[in-house]
C-alpha positions in Angstrom: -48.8 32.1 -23.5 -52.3 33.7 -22.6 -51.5 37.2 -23.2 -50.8 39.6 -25.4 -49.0 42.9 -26.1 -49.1 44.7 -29.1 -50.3 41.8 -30.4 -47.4 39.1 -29.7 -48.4 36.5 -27.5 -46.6 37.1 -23.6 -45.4 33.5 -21.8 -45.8 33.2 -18.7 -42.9 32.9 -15.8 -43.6 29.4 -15.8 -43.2 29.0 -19.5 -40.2 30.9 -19.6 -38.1 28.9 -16.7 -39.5 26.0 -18.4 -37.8 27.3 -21.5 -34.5 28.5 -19.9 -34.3 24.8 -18.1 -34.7 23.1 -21.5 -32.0 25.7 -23.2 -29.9 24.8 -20.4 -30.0 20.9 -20.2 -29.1 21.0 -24.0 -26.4 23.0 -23.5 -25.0 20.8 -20.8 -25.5 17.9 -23.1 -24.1 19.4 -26.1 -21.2 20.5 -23.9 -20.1 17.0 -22.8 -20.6 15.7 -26.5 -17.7 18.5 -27.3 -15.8 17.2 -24.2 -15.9 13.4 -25.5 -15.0 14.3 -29.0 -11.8 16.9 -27.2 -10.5 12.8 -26.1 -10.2 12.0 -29.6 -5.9 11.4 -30.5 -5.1 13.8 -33.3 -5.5 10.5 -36.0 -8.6 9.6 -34.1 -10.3 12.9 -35.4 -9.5 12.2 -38.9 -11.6 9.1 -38.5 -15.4 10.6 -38.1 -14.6 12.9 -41.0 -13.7 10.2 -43.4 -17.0 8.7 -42.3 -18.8 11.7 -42.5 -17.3 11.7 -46.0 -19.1 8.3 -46.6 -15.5 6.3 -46.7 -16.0 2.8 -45.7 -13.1 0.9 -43.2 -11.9 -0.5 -46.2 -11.1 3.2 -48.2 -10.5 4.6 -44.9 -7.3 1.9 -44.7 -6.4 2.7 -48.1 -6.4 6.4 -47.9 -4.7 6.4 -44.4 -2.2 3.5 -46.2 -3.0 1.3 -42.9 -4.8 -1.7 -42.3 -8.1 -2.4 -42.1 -7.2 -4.0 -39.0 -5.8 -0.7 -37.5 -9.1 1.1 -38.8 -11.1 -0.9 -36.8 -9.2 -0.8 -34.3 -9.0 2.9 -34.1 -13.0 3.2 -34.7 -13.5 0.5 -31.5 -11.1 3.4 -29.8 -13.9 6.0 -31.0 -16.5 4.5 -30.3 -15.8 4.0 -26.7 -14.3 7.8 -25.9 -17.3 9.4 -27.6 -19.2 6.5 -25.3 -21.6 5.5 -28.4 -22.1 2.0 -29.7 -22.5 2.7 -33.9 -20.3 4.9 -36.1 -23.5 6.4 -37.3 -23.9 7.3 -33.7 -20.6 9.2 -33.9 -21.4 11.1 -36.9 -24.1 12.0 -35.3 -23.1 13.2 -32.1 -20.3 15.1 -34.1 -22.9 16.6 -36.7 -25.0 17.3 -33.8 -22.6 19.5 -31.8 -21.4 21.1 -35.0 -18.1 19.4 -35.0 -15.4 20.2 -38.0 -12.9 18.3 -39.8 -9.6 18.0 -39.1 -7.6 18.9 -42.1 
């Protein structure tokens, strides 16, 4: 941004595709977050939002009246749809595409 009209500071064509080629890689990423978290079963989505919640596996099971053993299990499912290795990672990639909880 060299120069300016009425003031305001003008990019150039070069900073501008630049821009637009950012804008559009994050969309593109953003997008296929949305498309893993579309995999999810219907129970699967309740999962992240009891995490997001701050529920442990353990309350998760209790409030779900299942076992910890079918928690996990259903997490391990997660984890591998929305291709990340951590449930932090999940909550993450379903704060960061704005993701909301199933009710």
């Amino acid at each position: 941004m060299r120069r300016l009209h009425r003031g305001l500071p003008v990019m150039t064509s070069d900073e501008l595709e630049r821009l637009l080629d950012a804008r559009r890689s994050e969309r593109m990423v953003t997008d296929d977050m949305r498309r893993r978290l579309e995999l999810l079963t219907t129970r699967e989505r309740e999962i992240p939002g009891e995490l997001i919640d701050g529920h442990s596996v353990r309350e998760i099971s209790r409030i779900s009246v299942v076992s910890e053993a079918t928690v996990r299990t259903q997490v391990k499912s997660i984890l591998g749809k929305l291709e990340v290795s951590s449930q932090l990672a999940a909550v993450g990639l379903a704060h960061h595409v704005g993701w909301v909880r199933s009710s």
